[in-house]
mmCIF file as gemmi writes it, N, C-alpha and C atoms, coordinates in Angstrom:
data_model
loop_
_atom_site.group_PDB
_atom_site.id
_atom_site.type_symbol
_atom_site.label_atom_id
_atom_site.label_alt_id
_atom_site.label_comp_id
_atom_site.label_asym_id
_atom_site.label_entity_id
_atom_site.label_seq_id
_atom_site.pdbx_PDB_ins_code
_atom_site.Cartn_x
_atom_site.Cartn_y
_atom_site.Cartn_z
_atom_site.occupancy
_atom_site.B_iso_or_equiv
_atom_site.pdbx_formal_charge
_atom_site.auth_seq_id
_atom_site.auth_asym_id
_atom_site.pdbx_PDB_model_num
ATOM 1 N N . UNK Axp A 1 ? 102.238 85.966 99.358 1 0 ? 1 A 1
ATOM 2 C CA . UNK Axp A 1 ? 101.844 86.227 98 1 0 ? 1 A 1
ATOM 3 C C . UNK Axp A 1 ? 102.564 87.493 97.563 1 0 ? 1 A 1
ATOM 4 N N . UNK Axp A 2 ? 103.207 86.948 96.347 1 0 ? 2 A 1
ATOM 5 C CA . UNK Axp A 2 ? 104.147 88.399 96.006 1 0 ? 2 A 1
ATOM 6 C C . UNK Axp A 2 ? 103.217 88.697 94.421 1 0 ? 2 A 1
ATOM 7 N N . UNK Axp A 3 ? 102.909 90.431 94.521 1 0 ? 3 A 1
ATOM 8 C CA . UNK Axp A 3 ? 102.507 90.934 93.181 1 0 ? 3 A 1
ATOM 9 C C . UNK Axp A 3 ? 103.558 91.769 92.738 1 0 ? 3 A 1
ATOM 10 N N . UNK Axp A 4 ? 103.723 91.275 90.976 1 0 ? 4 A 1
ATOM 11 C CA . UNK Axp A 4 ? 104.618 91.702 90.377 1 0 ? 4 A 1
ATOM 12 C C . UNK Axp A 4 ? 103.633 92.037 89.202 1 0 ? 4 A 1
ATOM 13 N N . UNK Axp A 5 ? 104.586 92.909 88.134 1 0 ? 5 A 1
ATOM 14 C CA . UNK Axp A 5 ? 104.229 92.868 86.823 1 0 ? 5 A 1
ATOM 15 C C . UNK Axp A 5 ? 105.245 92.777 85.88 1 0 ? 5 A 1
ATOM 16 N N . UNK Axp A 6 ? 104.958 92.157 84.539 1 0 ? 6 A 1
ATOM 17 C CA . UNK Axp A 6 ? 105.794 91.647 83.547 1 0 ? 6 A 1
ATOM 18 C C . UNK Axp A 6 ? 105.94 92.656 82.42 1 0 ? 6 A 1
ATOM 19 N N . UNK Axp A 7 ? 106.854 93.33 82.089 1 0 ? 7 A 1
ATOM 20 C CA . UNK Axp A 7 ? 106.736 94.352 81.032 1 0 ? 7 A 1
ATOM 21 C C . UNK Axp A 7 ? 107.31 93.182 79.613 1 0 ? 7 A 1
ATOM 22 N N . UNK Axp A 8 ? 105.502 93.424 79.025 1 0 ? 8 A 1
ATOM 23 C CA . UNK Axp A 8 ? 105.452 93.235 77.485 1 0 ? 8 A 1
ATOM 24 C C . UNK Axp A 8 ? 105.805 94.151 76.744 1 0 ? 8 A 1
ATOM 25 N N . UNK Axp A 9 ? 106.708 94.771 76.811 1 0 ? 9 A 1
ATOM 26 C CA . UNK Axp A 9 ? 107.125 95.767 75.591 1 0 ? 9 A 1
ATOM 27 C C . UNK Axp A 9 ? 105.939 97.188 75.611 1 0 ? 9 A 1
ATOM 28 N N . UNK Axp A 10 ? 104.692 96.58 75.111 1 0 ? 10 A 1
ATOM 29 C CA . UNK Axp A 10 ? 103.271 97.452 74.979 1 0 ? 10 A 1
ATOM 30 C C . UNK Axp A 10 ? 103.302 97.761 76.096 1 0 ? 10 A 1
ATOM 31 N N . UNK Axp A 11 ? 102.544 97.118 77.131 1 0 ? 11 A 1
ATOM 32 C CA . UNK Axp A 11 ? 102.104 97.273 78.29 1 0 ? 11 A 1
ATOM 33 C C . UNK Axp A 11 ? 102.524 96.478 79.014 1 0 ? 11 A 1
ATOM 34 N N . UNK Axp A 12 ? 102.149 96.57 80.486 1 0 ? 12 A 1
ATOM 35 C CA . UNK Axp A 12 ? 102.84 95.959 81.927 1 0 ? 12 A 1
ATOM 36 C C . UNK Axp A 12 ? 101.936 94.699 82.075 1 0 ? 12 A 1
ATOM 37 N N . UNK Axp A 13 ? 101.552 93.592 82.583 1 0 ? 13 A 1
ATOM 38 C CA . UNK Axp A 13 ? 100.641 92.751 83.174 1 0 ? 13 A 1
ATOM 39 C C . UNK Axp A 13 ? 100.618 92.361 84.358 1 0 ? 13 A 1
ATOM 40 N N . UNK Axp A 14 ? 99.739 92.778 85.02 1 0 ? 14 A 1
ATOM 41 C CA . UNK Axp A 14 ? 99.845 91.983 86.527 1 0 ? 14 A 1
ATOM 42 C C . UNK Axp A 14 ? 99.772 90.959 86.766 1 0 ? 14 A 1
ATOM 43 N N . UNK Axp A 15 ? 100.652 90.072 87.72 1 0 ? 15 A 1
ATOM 44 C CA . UNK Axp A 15 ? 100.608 89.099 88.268 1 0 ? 15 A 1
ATOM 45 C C . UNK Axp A 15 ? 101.08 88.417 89.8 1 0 ? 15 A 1
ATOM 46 N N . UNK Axp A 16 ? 100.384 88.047 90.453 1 0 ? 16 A 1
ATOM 47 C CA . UNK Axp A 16 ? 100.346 87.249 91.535 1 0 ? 16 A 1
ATOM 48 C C . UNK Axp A 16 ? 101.318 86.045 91.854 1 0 ? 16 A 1
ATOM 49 N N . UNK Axp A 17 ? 102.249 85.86 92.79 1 0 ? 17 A 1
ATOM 50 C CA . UNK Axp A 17 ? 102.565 84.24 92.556 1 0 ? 17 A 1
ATOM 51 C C . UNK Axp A 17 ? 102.645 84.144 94.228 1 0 ? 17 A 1
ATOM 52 N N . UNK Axp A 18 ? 101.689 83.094 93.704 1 0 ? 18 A 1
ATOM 53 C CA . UNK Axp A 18 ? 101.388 82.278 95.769 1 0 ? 18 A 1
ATOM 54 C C . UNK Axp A 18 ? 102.036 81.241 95.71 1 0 ? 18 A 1
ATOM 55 N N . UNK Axp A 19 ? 102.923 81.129 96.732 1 0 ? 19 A 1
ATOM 56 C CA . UNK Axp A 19 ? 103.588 79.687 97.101 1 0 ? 19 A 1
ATOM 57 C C . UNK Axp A 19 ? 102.724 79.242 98.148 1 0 ? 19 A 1
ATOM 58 N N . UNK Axp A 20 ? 102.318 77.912 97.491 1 0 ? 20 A 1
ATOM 59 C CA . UNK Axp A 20 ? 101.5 76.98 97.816 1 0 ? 20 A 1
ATOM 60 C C . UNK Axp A 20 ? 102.273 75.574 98.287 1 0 ? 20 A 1
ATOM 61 N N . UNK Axp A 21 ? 101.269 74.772 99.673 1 0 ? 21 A 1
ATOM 62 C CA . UNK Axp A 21 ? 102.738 73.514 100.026 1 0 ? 21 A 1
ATOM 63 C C . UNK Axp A 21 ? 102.88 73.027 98.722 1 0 ? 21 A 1
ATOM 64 N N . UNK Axp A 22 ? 102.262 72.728 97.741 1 0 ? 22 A 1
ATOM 65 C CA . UNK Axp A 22 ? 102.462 72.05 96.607 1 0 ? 22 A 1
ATOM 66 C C . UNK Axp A 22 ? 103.625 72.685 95.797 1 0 ? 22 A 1
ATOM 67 N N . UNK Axp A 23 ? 103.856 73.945 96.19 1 0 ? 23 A 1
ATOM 68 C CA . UNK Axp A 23 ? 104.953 74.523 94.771 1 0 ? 23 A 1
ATOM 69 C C . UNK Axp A 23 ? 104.42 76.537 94.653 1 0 ? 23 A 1
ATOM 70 N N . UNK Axp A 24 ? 104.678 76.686 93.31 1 0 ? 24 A 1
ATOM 71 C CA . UNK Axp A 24 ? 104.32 77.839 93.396 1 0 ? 24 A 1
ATOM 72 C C . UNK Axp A 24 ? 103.138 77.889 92.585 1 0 ? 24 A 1
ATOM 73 N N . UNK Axp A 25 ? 102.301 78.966 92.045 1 0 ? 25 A 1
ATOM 74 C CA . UNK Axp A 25 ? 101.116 79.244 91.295 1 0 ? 25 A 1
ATOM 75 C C . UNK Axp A 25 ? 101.74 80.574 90.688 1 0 ? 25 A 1
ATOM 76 N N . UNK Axp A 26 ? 101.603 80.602 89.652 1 0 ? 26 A 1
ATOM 77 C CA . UNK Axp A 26 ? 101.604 82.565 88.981 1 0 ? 26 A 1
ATOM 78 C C . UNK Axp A 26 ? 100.505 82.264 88.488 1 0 ? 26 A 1
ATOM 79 N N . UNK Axp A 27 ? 99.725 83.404 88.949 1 0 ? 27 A 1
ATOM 80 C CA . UNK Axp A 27 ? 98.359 83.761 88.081 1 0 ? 27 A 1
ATOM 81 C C . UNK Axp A 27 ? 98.351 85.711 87.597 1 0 ? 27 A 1
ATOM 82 N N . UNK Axp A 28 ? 97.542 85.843 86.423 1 0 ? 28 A 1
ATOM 83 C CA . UNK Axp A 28 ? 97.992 86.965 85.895 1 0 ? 28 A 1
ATOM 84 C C . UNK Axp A 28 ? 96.215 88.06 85.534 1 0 ? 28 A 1
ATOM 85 N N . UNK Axp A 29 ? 96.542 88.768 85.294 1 0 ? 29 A 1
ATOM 86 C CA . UNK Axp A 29 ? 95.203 89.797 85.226 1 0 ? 29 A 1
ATOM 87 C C . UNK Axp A 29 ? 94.434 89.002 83.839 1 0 ? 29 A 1
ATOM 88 N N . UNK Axp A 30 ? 95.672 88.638 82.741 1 0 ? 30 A 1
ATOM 89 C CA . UNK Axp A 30 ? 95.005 88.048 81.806 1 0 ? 30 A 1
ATOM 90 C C . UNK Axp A 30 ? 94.026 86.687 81.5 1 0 ? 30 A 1
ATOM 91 N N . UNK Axp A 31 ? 94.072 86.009 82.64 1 0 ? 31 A 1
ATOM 92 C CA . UNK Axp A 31 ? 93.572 84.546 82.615 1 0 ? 31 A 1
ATOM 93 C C . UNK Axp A 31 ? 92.157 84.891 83.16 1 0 ? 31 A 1
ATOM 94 N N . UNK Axp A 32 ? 91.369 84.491 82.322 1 0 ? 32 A 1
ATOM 95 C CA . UNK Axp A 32 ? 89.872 83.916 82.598 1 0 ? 32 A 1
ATOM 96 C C . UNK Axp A 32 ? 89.468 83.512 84.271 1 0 ? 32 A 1
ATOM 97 N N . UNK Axp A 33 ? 88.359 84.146 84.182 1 0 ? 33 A 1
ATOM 98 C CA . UNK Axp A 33 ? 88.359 84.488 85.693 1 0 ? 33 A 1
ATOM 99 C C . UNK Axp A 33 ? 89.122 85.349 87.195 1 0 ? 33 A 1
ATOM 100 N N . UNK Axp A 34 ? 89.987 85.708 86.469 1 0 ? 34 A 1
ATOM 101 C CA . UNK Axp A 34 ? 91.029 86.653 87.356 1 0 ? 34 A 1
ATOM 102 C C . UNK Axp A 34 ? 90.174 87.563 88.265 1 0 ? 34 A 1
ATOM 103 N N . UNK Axp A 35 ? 89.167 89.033 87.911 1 0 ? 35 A 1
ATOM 104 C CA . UNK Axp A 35 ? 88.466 89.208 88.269 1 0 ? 35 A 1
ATOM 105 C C . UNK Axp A 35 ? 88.042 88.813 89.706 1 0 ? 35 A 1
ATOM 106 N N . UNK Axp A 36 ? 87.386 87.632 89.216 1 0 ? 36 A 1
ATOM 107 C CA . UNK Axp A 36 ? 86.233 87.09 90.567 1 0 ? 36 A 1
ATOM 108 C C . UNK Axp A 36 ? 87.567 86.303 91.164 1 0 ? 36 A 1
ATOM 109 N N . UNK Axp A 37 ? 88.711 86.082 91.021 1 0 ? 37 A 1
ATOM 110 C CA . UNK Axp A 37 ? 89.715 85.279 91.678 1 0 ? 37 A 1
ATOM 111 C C . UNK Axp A 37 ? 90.565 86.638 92.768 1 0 ? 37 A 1
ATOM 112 N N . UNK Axp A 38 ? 90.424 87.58 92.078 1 0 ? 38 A 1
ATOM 113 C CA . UNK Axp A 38 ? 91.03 89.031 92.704 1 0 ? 38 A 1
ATOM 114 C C . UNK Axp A 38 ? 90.055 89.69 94.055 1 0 ? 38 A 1
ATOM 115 N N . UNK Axp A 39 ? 88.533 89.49 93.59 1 0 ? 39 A 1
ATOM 116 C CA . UNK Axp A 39 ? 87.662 89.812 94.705 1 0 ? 39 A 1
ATOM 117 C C . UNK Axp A 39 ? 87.719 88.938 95.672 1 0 ? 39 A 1
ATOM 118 N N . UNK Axp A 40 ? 87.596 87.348 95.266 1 0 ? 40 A 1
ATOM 119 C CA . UNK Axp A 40 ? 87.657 86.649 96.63 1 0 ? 40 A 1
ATOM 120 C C . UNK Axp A 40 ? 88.845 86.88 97.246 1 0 ? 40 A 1
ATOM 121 N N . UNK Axp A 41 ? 89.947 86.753 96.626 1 0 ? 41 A 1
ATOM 122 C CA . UNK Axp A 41 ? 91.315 87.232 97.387 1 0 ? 41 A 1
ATOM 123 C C . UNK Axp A 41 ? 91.033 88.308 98.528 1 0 ? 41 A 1
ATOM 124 N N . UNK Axp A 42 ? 90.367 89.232 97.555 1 0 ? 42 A 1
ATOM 125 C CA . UNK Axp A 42 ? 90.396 90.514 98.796 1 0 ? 42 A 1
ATOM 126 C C . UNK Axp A 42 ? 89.508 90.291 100.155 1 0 ? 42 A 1
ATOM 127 N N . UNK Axp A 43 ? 88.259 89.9 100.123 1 0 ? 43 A 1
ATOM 128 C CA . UNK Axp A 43 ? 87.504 89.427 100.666 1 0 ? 43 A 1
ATOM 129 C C . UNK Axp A 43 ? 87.909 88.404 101.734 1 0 ? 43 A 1
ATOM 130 N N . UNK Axp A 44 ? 88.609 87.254 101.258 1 0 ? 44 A 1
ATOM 131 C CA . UNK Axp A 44 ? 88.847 86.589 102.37 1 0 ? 44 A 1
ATOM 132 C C . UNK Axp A 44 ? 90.484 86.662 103.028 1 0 ? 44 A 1
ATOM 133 N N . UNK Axp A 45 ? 91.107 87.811 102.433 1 0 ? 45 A 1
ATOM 134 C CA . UNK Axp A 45 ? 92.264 87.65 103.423 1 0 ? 45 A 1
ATOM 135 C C . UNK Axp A 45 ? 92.497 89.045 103.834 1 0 ? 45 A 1
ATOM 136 N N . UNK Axp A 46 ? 91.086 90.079 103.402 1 0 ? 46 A 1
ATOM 137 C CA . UNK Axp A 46 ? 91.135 91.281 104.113 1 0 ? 46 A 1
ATOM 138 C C . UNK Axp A 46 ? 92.393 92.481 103.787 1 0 ? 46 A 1
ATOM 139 N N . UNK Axp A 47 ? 92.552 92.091 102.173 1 0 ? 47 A 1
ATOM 140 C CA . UNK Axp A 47 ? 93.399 92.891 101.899 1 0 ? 47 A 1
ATOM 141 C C . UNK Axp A 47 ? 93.518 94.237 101.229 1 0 ? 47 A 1
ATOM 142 N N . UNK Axp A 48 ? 93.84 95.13 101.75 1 0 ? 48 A 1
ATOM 143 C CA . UNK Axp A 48 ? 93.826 96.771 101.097 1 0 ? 48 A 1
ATOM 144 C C . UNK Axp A 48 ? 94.358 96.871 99.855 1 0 ? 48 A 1
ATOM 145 N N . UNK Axp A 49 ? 93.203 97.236 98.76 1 0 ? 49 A 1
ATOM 146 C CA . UNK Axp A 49 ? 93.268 97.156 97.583 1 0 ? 49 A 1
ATOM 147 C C . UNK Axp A 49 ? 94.161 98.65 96.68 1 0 ? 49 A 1
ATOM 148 N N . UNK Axp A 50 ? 94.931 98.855 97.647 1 0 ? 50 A 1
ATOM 149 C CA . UNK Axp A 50 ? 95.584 100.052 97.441 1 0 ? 50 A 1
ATOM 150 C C . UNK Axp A 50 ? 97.174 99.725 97.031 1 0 ? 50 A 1
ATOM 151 N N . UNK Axp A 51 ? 97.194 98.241 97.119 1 0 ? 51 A 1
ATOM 152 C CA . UNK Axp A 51 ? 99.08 97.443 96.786 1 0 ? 51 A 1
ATOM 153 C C . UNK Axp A 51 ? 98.874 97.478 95.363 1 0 ? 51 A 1
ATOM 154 N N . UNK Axp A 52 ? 97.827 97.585 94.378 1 0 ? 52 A 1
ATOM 155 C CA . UNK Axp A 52 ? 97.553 97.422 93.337 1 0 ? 52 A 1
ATOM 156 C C . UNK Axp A 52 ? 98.455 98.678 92.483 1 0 ? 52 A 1
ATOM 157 N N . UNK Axp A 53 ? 98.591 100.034 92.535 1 0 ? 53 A 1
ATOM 158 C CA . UNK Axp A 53 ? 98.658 101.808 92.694 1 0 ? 53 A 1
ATOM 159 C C . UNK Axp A 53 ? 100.476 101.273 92.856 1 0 ? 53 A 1
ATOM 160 N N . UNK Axp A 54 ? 100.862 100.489 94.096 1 0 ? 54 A 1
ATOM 161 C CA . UNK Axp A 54 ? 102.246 100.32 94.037 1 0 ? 54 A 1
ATOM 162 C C . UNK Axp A 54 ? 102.942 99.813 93.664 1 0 ? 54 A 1
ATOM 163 N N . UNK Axp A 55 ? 102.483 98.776 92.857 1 0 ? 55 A 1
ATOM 164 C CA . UNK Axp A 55 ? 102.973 97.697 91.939 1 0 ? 55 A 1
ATOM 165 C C . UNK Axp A 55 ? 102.826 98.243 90.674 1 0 ? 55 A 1
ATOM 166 N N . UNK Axp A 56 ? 101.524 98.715 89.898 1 0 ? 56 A 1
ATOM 167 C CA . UNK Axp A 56 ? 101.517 99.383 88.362 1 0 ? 56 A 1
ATOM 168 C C . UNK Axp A 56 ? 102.237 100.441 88.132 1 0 ? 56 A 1
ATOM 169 N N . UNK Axp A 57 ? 102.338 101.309 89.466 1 0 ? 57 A 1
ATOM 170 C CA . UNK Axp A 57 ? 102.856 102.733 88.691 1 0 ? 57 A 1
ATOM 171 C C . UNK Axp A 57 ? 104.377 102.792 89.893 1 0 ? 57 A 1
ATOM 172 N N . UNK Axp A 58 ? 105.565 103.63 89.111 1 0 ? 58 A 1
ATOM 173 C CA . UNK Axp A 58 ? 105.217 104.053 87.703 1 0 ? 58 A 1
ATOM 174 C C . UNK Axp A 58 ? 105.457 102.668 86.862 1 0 ? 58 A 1
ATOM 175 N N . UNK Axp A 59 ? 105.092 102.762 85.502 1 0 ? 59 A 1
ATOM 176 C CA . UNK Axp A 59 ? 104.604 102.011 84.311 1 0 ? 59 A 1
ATOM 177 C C . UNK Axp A 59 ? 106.302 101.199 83.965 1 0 ? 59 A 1
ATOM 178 N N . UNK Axp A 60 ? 106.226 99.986 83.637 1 0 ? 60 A 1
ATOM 179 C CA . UNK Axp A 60 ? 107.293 99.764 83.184 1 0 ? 60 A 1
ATOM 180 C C . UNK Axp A 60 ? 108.529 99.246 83.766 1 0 ? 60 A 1
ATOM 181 N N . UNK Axp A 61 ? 108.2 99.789 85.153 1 0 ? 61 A 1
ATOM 182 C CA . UNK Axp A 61 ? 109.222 99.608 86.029 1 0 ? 61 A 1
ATOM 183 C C . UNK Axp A 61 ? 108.641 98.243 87.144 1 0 ? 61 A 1
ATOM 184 N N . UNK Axp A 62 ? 109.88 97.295 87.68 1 0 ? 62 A 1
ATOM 185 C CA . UNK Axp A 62 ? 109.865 96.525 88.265 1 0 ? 62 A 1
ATOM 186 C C . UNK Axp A 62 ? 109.493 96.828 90.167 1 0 ? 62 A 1
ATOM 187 N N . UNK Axp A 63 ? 108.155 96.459 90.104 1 0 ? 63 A 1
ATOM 188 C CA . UNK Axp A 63 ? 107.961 96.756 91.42 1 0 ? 63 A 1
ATOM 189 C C . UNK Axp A 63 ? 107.172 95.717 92.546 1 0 ? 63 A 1
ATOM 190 N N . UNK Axp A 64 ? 108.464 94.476 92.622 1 0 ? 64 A 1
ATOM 191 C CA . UNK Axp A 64 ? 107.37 93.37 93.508 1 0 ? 64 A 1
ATOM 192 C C . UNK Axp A 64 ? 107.003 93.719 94.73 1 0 ? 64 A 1
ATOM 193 N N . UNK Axp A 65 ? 105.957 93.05 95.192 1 0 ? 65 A 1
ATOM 194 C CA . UNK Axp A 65 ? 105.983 93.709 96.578 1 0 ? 65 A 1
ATOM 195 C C . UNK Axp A 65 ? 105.227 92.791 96.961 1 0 ? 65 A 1
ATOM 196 N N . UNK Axp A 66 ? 105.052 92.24 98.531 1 0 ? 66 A 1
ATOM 197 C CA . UNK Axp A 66 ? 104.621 91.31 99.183 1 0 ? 66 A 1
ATOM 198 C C . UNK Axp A 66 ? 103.164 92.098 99.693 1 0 ? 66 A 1
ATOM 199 N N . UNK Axp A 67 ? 102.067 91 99.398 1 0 ? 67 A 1
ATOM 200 C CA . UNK Axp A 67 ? 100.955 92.161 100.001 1 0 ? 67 A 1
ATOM 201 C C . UNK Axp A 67 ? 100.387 90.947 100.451 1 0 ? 67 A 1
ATOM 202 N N . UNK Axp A 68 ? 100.643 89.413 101.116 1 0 ? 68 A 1
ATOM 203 C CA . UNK Axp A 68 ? 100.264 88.819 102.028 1 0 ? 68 A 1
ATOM 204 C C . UNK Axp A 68 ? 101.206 87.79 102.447 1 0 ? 68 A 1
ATOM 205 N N . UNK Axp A 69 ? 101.422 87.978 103.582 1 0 ? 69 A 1
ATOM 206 C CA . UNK Axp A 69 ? 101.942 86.586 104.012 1 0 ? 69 A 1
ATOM 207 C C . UNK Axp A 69 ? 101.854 85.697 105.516 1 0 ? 69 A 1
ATOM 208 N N . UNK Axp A 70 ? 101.542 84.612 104.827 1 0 ? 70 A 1
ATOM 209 C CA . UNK Axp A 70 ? 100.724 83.553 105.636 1 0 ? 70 A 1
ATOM 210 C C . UNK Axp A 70 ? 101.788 83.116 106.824 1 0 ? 70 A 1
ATOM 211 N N . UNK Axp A 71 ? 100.599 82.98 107.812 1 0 ? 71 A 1
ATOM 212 C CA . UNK Axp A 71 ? 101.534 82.604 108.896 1 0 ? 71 A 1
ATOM 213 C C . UNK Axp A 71 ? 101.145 81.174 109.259 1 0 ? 71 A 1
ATOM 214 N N . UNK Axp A 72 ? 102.265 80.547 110.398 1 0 ? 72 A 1
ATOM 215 C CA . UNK Axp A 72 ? 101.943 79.155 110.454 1 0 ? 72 A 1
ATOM 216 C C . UNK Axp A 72 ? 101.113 78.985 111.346 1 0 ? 72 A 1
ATOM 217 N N . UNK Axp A 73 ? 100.397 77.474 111.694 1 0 ? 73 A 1
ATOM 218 C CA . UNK Axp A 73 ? 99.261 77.607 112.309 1 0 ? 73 A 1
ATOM 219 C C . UNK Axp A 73 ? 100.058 76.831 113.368 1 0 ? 73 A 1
């Protein structure tokens, strides 16, 4: 799962994109339910909510960064 953000001109938006076997997913801070989709994330894959700090700032600037990746079973 790579978090990026999209600079709208105004402001930055966060977003997520999980490659899934099906393809990829982008999901973004703005979509309904994000929230409770961000806690279970953390919750069930035990992730330090501190990748958040390295991806927003500084503002504007392009900063993807991998903050899970799945291994095979």
């Amino acid at each position: 799962m790579t978090a990026y953000k999209r600079d709208l001109m105004t402001v930055d938006l966060l977003c997520l994109l999980l490659e899934l076997d099906e393809g990829v997913l982008e999901v973004h801070e703005d979509m309904r339910g994000y929230p409770a989709f961000e806690q279970a994330m953390f919750e069930a894959l035990g992730l330090d909510p501190e990748w958040k700090l390295g991806v927003l700032f500084p503002a504007f600037e392009a900063r993807p960064t991998l903050i899970y990746q799945r291994t095979s079973i």
